[in-house]
ROGUNU-198829 format. One record per atom (N, C-alpha, C): residue in one letter; atom name; x, z, y. Coordinates in steps of 0.05 Angstrom, whole numbers. Layout:
> a|CA|X|Z|Y
...
***
This chain:
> x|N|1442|1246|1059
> x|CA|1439|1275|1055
> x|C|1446|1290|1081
> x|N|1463|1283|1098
> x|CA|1477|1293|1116
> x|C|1451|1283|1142
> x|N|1442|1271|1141
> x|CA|1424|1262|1161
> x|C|1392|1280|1152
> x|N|1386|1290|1131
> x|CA|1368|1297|1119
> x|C|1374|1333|1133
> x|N|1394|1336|1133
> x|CA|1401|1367|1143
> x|C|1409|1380|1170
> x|N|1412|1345|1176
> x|CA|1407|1352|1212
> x|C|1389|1346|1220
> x|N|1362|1338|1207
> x|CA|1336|1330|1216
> x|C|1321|1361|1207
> x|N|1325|1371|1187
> x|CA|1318|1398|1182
> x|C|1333|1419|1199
> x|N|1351|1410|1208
> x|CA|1359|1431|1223
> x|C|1346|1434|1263
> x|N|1348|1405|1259
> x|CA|1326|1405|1289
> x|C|1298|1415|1278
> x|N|1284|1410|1266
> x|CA|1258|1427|1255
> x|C|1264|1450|1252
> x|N|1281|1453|1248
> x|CA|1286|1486|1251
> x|C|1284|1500|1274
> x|N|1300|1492|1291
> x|CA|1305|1490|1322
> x|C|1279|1490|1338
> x|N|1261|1470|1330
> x|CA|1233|1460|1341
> x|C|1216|1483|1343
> x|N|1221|1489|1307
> x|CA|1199|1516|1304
> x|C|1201|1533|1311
> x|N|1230|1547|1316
> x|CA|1238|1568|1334
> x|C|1233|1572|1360
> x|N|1244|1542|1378
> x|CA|1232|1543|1400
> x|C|1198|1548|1410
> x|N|1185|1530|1385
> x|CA|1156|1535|1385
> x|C|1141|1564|1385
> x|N|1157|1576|1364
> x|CA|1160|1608|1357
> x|C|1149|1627|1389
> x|N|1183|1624|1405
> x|CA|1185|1633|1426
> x|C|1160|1629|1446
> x|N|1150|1606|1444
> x|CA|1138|1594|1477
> x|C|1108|1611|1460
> x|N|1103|1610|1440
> x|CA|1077|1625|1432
> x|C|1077|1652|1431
> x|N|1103|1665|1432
> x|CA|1107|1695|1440
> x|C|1097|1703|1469
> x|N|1120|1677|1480
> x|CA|1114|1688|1507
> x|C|1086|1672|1523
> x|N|1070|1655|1511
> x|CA|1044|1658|1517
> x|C|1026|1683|1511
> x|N|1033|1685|1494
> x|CA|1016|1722|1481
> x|C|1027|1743|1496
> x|N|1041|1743|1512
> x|CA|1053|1763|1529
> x|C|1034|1758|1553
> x|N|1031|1737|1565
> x|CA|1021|1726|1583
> x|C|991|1737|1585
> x|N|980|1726|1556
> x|CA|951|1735|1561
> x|C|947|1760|1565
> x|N|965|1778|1550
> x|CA|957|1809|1548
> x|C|962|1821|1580
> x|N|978|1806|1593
> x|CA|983|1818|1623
> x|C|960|1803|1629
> x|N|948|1785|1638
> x|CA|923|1776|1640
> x|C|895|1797|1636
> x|N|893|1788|1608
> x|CA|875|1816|1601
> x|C|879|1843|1612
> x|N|900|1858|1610
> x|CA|907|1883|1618
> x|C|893|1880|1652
> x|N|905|1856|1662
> x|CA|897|1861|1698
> x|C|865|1854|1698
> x|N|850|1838|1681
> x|CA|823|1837|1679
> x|C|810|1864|1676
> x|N|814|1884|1661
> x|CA|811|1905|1649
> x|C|816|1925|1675
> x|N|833|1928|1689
> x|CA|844|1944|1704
> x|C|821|1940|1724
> x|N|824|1911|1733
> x|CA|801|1910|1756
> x|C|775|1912|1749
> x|N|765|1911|1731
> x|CA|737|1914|1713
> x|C|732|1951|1722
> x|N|753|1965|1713
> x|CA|755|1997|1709
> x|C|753|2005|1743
> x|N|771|1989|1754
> x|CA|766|2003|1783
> x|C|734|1996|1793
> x|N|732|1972|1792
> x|CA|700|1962|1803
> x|C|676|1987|1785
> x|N|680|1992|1755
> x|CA|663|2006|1752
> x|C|663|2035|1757
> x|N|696|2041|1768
> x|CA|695|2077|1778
> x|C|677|2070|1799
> x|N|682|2055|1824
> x|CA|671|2053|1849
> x|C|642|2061|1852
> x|N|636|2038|1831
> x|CA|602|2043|1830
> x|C|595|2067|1822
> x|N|601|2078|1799
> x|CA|597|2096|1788
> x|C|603|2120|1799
> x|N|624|2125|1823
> x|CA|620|2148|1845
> x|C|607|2140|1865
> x|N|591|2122|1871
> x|CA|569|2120|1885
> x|C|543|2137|1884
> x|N|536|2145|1867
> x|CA|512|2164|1873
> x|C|523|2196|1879
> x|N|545|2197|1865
> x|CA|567|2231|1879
> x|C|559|2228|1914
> x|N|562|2206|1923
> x|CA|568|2208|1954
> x|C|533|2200|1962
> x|N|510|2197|1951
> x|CA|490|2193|1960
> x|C|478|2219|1956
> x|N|496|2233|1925
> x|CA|482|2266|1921
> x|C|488|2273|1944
> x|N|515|2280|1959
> x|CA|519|2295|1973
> x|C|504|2298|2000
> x|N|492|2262|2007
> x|CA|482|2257|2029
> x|C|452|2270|2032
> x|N|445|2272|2011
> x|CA|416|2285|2003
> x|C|416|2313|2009
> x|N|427|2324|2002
> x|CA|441|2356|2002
> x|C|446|2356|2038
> x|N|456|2335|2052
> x|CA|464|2351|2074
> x|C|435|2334|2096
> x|N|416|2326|2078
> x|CA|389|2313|2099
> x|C|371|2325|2081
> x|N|372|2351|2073
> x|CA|362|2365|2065
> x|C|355|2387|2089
> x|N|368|2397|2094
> x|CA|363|2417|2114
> x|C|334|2402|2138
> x|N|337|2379|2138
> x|CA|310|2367|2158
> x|C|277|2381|2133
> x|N|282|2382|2111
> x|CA|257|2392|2106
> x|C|244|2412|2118
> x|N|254|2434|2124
> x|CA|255|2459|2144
> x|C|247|2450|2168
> x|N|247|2433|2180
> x|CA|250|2422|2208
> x|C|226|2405|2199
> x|N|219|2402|2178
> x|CA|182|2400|2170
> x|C|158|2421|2166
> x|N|169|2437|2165
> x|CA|154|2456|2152
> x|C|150|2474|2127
> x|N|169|2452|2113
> x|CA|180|2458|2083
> x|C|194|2484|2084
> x|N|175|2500|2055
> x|CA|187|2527|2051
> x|C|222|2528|2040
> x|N|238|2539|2043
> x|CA|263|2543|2038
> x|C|262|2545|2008
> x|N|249|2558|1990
> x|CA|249|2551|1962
> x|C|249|2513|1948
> x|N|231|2498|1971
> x|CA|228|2466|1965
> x|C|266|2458|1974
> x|N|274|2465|1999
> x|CA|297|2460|2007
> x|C|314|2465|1987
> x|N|313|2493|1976
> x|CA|336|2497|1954
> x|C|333|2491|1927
> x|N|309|2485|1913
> x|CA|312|2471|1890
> x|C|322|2432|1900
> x|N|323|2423|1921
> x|CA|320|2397|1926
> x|C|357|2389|1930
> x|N|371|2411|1929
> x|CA|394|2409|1933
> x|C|409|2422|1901
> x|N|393|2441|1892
> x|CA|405|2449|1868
> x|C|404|2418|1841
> x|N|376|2405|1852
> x|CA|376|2378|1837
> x|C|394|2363|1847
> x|N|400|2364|1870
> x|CA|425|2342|1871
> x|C|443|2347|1866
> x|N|457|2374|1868
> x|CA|476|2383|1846
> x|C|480|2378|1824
> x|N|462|2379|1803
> x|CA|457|2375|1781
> x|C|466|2352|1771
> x|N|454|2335|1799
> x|CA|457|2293|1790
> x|C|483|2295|1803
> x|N|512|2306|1808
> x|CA|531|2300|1823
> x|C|543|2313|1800
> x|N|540|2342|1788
> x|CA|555|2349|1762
> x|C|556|2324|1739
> x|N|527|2319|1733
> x|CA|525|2296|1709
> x|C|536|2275|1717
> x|N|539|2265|1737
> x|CA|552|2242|1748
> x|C|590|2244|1744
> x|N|597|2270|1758
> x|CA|631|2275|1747
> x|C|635|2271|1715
> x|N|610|2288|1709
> x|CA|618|2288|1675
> x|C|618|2264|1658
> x|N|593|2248|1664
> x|CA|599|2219|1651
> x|C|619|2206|1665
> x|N|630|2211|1689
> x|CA|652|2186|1691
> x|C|668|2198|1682
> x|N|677|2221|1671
> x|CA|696|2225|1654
> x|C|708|2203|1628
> x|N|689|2191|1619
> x|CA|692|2178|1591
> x|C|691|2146|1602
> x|N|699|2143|1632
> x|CA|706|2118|1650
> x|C|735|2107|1630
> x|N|746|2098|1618
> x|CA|774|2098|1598
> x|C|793|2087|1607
> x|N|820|2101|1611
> x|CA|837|2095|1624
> x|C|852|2068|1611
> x|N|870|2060|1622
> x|CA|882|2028|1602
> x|C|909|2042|1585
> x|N|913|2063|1591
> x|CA|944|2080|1584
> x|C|931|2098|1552
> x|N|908|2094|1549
> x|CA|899|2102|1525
> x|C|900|2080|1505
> x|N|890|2080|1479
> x|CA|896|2063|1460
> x|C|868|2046|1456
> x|N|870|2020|1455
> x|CA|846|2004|1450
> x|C|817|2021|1434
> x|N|823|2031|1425
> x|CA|798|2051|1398
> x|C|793|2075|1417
> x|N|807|2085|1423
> x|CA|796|2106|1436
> x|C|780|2101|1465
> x|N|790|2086|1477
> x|CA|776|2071|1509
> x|C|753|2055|1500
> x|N|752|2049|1480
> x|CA|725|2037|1464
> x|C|699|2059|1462
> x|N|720|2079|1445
> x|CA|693|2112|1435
> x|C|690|2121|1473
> x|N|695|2116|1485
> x|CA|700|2132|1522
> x|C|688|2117|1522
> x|N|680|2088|1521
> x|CA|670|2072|1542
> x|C|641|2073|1529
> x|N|635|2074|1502
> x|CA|604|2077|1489
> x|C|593|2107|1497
> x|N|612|2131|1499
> x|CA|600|2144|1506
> x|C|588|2148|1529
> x|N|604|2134|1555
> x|CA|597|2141|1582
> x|C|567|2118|1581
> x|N|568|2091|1564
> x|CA|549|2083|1573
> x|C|517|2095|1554
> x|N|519|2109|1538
> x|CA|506|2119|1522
> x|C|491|2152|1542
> x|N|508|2172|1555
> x|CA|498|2175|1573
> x|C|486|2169|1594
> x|N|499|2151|1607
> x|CA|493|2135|1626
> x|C|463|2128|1624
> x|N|450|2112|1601
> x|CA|432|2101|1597
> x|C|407|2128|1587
> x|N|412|2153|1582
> x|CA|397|2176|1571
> x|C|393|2187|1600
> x|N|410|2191|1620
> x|CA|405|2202|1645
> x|C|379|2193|1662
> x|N|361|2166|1656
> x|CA|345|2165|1665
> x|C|318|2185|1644
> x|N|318|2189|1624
> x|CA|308|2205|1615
> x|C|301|2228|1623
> x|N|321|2242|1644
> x|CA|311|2259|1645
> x|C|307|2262|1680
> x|N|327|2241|1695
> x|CA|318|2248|1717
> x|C|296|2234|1733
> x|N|282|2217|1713
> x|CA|254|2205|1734
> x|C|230|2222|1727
> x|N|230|2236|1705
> x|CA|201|2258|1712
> x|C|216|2277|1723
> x|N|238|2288|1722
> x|CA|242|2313|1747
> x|C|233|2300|1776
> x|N|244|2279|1773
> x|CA|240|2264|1812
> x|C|204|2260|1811
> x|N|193|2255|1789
> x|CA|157|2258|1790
> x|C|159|2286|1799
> x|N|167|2309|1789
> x|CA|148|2332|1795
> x|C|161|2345|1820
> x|N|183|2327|1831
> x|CA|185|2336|1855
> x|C|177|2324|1876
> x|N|166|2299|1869
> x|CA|150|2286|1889
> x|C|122|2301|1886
> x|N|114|2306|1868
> x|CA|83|2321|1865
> x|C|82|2345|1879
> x|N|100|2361|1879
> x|CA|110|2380|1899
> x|C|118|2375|1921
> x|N|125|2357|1928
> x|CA|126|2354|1952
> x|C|96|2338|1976
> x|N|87|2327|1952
> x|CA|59|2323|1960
> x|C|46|2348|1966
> x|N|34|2362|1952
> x|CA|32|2385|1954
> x|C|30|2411|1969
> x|N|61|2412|1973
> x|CA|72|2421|1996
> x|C|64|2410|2025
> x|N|58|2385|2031
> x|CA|51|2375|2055
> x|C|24|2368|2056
> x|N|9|2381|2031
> x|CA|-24|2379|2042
> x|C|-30|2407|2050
> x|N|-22|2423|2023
> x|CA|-26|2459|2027
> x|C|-11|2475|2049
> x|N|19|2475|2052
> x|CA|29|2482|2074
> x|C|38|2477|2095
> x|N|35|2446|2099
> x|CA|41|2440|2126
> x|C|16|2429|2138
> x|N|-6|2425|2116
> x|CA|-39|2417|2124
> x|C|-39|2389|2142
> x|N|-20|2372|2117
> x|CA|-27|2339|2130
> x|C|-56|2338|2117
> x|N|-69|2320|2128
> x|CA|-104|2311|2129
> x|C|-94|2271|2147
> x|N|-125|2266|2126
> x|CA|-129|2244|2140
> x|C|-102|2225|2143
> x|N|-103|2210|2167
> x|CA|-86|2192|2177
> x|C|-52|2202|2179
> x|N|-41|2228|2183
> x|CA|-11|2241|2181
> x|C|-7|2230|2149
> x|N|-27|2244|2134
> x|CA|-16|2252|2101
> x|C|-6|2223|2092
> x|N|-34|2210|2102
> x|CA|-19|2174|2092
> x|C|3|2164|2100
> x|N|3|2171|2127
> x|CA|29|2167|2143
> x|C|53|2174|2126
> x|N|55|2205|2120
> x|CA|69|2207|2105
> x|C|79|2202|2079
> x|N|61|2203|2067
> x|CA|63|2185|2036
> x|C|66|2149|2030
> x|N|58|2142|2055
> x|CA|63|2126|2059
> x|C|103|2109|2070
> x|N|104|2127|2079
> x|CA|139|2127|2084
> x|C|158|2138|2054
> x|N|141|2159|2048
> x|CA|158|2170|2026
> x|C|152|2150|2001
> x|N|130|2132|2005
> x|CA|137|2106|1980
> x|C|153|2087|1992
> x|N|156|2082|2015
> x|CA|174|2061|2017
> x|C|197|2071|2015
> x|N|211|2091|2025
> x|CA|243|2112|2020
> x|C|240|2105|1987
> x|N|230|2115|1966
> x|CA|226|2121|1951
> x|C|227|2097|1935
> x|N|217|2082|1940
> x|CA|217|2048|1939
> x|C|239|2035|1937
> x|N|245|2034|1960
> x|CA|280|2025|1964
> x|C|306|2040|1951
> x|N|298|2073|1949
> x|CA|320|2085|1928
> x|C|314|2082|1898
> x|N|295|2071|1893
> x|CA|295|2062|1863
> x|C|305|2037|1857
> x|N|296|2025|1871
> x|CA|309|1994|1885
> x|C|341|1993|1875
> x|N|353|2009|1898
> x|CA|377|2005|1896
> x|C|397|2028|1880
> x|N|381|2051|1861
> x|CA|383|2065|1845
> x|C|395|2048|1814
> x|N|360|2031|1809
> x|CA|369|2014|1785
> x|C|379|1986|1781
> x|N|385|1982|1812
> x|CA|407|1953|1806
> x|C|440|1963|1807
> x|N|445|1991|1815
> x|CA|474|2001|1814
> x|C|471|2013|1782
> x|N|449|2029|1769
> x|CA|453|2029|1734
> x|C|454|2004|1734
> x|N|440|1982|1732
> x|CA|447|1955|1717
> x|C|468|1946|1718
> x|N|489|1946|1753
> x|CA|514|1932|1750
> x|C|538|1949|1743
> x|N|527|1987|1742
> x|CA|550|1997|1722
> x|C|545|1993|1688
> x|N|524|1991|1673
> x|CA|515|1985|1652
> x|C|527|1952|1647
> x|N|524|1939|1660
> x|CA|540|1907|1660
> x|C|577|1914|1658
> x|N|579|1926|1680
> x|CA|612|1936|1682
> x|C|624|1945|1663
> x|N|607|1957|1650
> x|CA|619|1972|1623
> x|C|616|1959|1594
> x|N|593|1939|1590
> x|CA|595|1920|1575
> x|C|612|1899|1575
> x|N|618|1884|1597
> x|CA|650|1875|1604
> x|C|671|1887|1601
> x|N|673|1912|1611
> x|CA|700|1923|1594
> x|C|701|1922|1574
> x|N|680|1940|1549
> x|CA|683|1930|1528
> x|C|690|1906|1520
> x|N|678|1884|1522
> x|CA|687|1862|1512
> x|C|710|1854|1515
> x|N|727|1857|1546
> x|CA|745|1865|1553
> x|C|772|1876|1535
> x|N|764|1895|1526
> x|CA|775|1917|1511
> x|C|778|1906|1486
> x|N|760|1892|1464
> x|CA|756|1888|1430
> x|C|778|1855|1452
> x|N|775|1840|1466
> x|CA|793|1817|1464
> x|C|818|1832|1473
> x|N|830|1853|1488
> x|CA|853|1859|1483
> x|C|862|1872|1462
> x|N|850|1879|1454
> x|CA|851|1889|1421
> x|C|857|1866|1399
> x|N|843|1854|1400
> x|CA|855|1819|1386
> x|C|881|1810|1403
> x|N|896|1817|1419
> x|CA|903|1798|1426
> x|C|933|1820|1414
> x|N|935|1836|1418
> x|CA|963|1851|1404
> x|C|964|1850|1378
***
């Protein structure tokens, strides 16, 4: 009997100790996760203030339209649009979700920003059509490209144009990826507390 109660009492001992070391593995992962998460959030602010600093660059290589020929009305709608894409841009990274918020709510932040995110081409590739059409336009009627210039020119403005779509929709794809990783991110730190 007496050997029966010190064999239960080391099982006791066992399971306790076992207890502990599975606490403090679950402690482990969540600091894990949390630093996955953290660096996930910074990589996707980064990207995601990346077009703020390309708006701005547009806005200040704007003024060369003028130094084409381009009427000051083309100059100032061409900067009020990049405004526009530098406002929408602050406003969706707003809903970027901090880690100091609660799993459910950094979840509703993170669907919303990518739910925007993904509507914003909606509206800004036919504005960028009818400002390229205008700007065609503009450089047949008032600056009177003809012939071999106009190609010239349209010809550069598809390749610019080219390459900023280029590298337009592979930075949505790898913030759209960034943010699907957090999520997932997010629902496994959510399981794991």
């Amino acid at each position: 009997m007496e050997n029966m109660d010190k064999t239960l009492l080391e099982m006791q001992e066992q399971m306790k100790q076992l207890k502990d070391k599975l606490e403090t593995q679950k402690i482990v992962n969540e600091r894990i996760l949390r630093k996955s998460c953290s660096l996930t959030i910074s990589r996707l602010r980064l990207k995601s203030n990346l077009p703020i600093v390309f708006g701005f660059a547009g806005i200040l290589m704007s003024a060369s339209f003028l130094e084409m020929g381009l009427p000051m009305s083309f100059v100032i709608t061409t900067d009020v649009m990049m405004l526009v894409a530098i406002v929408a841009t602050l406003l969706t990274n707003r809903h970027i979700p901090r880690l100091d918020t609660d799993m459910v709510t950094a979840a509703e932040e993170l669907g919303k920003y990518k739910k925007i995110h993904a509507d914003w081409i909606k509206f800004s590739l036919p504005v960028l059509a009818l400002w390229l059409i205008w700007l065609i336009w503009l450089a047949v009627k008032e600056i009177g490209l003809t012939g071999t210039e106009l190609f010239g020119a349209i010809s550069g403005l598809t390749v610019g144009i080219g390459i900023g779509l280029v590298i337009g929709f592979k930075l949505r794809r790898d913030q759209l990826n960034a943010a699907e990783d957090l999520l997932s991110q997010l629902k496994e730190l959510k399981g794991a507390e």
